[in-house]
N, C-alpha and C positions, 0 to 999 in steps of 0.2 A: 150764677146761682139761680136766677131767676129762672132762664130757660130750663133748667133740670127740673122744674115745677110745674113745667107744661110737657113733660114726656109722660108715657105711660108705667109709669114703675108698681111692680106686683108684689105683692107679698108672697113667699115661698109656697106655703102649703095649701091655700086656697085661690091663690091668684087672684084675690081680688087687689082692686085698686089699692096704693097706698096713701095714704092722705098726706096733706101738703106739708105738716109739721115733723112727719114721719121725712120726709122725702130731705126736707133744709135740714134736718138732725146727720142724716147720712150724710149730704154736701159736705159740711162743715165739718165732720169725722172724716173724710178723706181727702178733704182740702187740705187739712196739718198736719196732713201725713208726709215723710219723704219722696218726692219724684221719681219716677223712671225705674218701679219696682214691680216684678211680675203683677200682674192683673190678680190673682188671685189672692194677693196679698192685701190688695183691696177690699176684701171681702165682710162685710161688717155682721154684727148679730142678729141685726133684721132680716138680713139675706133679699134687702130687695133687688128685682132685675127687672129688665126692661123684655116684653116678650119677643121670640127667634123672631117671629115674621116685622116685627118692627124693626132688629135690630138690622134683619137682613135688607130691608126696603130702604132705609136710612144709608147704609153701607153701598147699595145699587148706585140711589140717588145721589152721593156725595162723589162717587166713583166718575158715574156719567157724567157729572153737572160744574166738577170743582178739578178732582185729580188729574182726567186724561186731558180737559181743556191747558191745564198751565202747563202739562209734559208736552203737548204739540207745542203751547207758545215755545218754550225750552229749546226743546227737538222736535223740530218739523216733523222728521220722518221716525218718529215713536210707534207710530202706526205700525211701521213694519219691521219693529226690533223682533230679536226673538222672544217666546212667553216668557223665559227665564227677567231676561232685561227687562221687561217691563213691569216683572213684578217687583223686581229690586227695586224700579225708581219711581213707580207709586207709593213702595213703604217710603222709599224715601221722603219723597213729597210730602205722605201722609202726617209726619213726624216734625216736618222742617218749614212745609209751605211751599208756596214757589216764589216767595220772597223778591227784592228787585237787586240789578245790574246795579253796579258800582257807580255814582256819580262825583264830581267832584267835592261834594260836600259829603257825603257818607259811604261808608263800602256795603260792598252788598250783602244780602238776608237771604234768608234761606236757600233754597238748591240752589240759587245762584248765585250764589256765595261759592259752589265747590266747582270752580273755574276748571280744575284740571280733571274731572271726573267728567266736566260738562267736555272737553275737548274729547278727552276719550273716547266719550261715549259718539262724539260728533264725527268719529272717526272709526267708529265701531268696533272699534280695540277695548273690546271687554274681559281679556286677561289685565290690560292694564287698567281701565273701570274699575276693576275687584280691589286694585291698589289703591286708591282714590276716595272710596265710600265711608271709610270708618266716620261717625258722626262720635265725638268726644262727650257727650252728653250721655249718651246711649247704651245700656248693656252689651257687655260684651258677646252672649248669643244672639242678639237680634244682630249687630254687626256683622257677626258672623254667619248667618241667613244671610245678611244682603250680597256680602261678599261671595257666598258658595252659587245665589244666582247669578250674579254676573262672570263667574269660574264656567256655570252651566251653559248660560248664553254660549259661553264659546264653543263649546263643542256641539251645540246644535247648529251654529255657524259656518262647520267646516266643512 
């Protein structure tokens, strides 16, 4: 909550700033909403947003700075999947984390948590990747994105 107090949030029609009490009203309207429902759904009567070029610089930086680093720890050689594969396991990531390896006292958290996806992928068998990815929490179209990139890896593959 508090963080979302330090972005830049606009109000629709004049873009100006919105103020803080405006900003925790929305938080807390969309906090007690149900999970994992199109974005749009989100959408409250204030209509505040966050502006493109922030949303996009934010998305850069989290991109370079969070997502590709834990996909190399993951898979070394991420670097040279094909585009398709790497966008599927950035949403992945993006959704799940990069979570940790199984140790004897806990199993593992996020992507690496999906052992058999993670082989797949470590073997570049990304028809069988696409078997591997459904995230059970998850809408069934974005699963179904992740899957149809890892279907596409393949045949950029061949």
């Amino acid at each position: 909550a508090q963080y979302s107090l330090t972005l830049p949030w606009e109000e629709p029609v004049l873009h100006h700033l919105a103020g803080s009490l405006q900003v925790r009203d929305d938080f807390l309207r969309v906090s007690a909403m149900k999970p994992n429902m199109a974005a749009s759904a989100y959408l409250g009567p204030s209509g505040l947003s966050l502006p493109e070029a922030f949303v996009r610089e934010l998305a850069t930086r989290r991109l370079e700075n969070e997502f590709v680093p834990a996909l190399v720890r993951i898979f070394p050689a991420f670097e040279s999947f094909p585009l398709p594969a790497k966008a599927a396991l950035i949403d992945m990531v993006y959704g799940l984390g990069e979570g940790r390896d199984a140790t004897d006292e806990a199993k593992a958290t996020g992507l690496r948590a999906f052992s058999n996806l993670r082989a797949r992928v470590g073997r570049l068998d990304w028809n069988a990747a696409a078997l591997s990815c459904r995230i059970k929490t998850r809408r069934d179209e974005r699963n179904a994105w992740v899957t149809s990139k890892f279907l596409e890896a393949a045949i950029w593959a061949e």
